[in-house]
C-alpha positions as MATLAB code, in Angstrom:
seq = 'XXXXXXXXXXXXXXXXXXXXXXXXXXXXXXXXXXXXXXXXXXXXXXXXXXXXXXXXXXXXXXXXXXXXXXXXXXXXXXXXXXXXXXXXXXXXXXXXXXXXXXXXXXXXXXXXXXXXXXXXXXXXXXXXXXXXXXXXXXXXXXXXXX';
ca = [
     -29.525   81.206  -43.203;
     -29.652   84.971  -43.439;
     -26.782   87.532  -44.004;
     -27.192   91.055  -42.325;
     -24.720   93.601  -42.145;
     -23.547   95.090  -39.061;
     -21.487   98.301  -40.020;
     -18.276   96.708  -41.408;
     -19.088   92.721  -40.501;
     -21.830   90.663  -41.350;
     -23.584   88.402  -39.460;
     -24.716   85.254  -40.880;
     -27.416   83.905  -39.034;
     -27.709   79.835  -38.437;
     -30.581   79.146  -36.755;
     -33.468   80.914  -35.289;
     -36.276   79.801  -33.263;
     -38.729   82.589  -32.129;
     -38.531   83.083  -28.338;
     -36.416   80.102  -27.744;
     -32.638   80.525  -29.405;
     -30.825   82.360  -32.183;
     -27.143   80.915  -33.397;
     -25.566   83.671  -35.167;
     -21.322   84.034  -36.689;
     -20.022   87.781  -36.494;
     -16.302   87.345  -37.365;
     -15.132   84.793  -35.363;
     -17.316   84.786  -32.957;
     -20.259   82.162  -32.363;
     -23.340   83.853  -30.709;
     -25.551   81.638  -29.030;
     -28.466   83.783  -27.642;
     -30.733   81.706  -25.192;
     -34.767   82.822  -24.846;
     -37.302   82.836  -22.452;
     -39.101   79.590  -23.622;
     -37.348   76.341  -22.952;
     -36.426   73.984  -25.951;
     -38.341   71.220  -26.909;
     -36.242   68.232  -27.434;
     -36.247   68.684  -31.516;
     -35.127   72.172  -30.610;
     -32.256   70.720  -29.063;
     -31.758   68.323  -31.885;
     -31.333   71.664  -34.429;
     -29.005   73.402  -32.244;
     -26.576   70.532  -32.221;
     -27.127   69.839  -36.036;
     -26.023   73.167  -36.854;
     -23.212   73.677  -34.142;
     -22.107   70.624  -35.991;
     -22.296   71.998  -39.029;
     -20.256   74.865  -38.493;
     -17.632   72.361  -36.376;
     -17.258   70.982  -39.787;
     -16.651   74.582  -41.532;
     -14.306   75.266  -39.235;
     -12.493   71.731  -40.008;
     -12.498   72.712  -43.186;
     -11.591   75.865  -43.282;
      -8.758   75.571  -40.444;
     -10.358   78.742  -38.476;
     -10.570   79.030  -34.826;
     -13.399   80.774  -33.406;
     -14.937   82.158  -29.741;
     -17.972   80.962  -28.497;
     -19.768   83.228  -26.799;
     -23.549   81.994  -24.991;
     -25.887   85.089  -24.100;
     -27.759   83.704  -21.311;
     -29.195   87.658  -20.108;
     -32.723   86.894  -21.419;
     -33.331   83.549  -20.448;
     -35.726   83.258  -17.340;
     -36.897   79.741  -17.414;
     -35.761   77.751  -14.155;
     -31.725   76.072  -15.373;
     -32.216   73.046  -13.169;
     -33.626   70.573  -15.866;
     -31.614   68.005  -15.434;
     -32.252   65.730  -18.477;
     -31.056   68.879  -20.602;
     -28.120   69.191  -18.490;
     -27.044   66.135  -19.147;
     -27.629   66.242  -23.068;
     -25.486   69.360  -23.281;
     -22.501   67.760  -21.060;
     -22.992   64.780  -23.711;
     -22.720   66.719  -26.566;
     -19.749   68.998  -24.899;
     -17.669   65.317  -24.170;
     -18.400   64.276  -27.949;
     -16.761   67.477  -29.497;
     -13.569   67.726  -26.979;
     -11.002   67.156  -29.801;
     -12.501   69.863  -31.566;
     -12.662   72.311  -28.805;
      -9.055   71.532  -27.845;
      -8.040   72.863  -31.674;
     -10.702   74.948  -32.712;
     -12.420   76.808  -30.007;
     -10.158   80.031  -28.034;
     -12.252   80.101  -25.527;
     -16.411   80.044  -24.149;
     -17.776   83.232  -23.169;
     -20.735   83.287  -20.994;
     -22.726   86.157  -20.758;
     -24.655   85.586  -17.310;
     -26.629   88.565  -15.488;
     -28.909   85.522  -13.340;
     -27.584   83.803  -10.082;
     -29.876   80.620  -10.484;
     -28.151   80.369  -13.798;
     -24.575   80.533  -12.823;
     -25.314   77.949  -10.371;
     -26.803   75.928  -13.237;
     -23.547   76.393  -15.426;
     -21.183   75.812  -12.387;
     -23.040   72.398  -11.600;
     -22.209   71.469  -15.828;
     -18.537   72.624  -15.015;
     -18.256   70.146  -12.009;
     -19.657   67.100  -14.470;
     -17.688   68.553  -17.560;
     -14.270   69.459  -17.835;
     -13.176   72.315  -20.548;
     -10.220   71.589  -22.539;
     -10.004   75.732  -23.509;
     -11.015   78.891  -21.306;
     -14.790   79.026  -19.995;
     -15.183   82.629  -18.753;
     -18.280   84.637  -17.133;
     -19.279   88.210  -17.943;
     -22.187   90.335  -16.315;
     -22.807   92.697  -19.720;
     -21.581   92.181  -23.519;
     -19.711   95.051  -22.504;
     -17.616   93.819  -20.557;
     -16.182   90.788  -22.973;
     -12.829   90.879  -23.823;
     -12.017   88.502  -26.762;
      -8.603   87.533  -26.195;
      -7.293   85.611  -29.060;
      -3.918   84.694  -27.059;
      -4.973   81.802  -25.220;
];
């Protein structure tokens, strides 16, 4: 786990895999960043071990946090089913928390074929807070209202 500063924040990184993810906290926002190579299936495994991990931090701690998924340089085809499935798994185990914990999910989408991907999840998974699309980072607006 590394801790970088970013002018007045810093940005504890959780997990890095080269060319395949990075999980990163800056304030209280979750970065997910998603690569160009696909994730093996003890890839996947490490993701959810540490999402879990910082579920339980923010049990702990009481904090509420946006998640934010950067899908702009991932180019690997999004129709793998099997991992579809796993993530809407995963997403069903943790709807308590999301209900209390998470504002809202951010995705960060500048691909078609992946917005179709995410919008076939959304018809098999139902969010219990805010799941909202953005072209650019730029664009985000974190609003800690909902």
């Amino acid at each position: 786990m590394d801790t970088l500063d970013n002018a007045d924040n810093k940005i504890i990184e959780l997990l890095y895999i080269e060319s395949v993810i990075k999980i990163y906290i800056d304030d209280n926002k979750l970065y997910l960043v998603l690569y160009e190579k696909n994730m093996e299936d003890n890839q996947l495994l490490q993701l959810y071990e540490t999402l879990e991990m910082f579920y339980e931090v923010c049990k702990k701690k009481n904090k509420r946090f946006f998640f934010v998924i950067d899908f702009r340089l991932y180019n690997q085809h999004p129709t793998q089913f099997q991992l579809l499935k796993k993530c809407v798994c995963f997403l069903n185990k943790h709807r308590d928390f999301y209900e209390k914990y998470k504002i809202s999910t951010i995705c960060i989408v500048d691909c078609y074929a992946i917005k179709i991907a995410l919008n076939v999840i959304l018809k098999i998974y139902t969010p219990v807070r805010p799941f909202v699309f953005f072209n650019t980072i730029e664009e985000i607006v974190f609003d800690t209202t909902l």
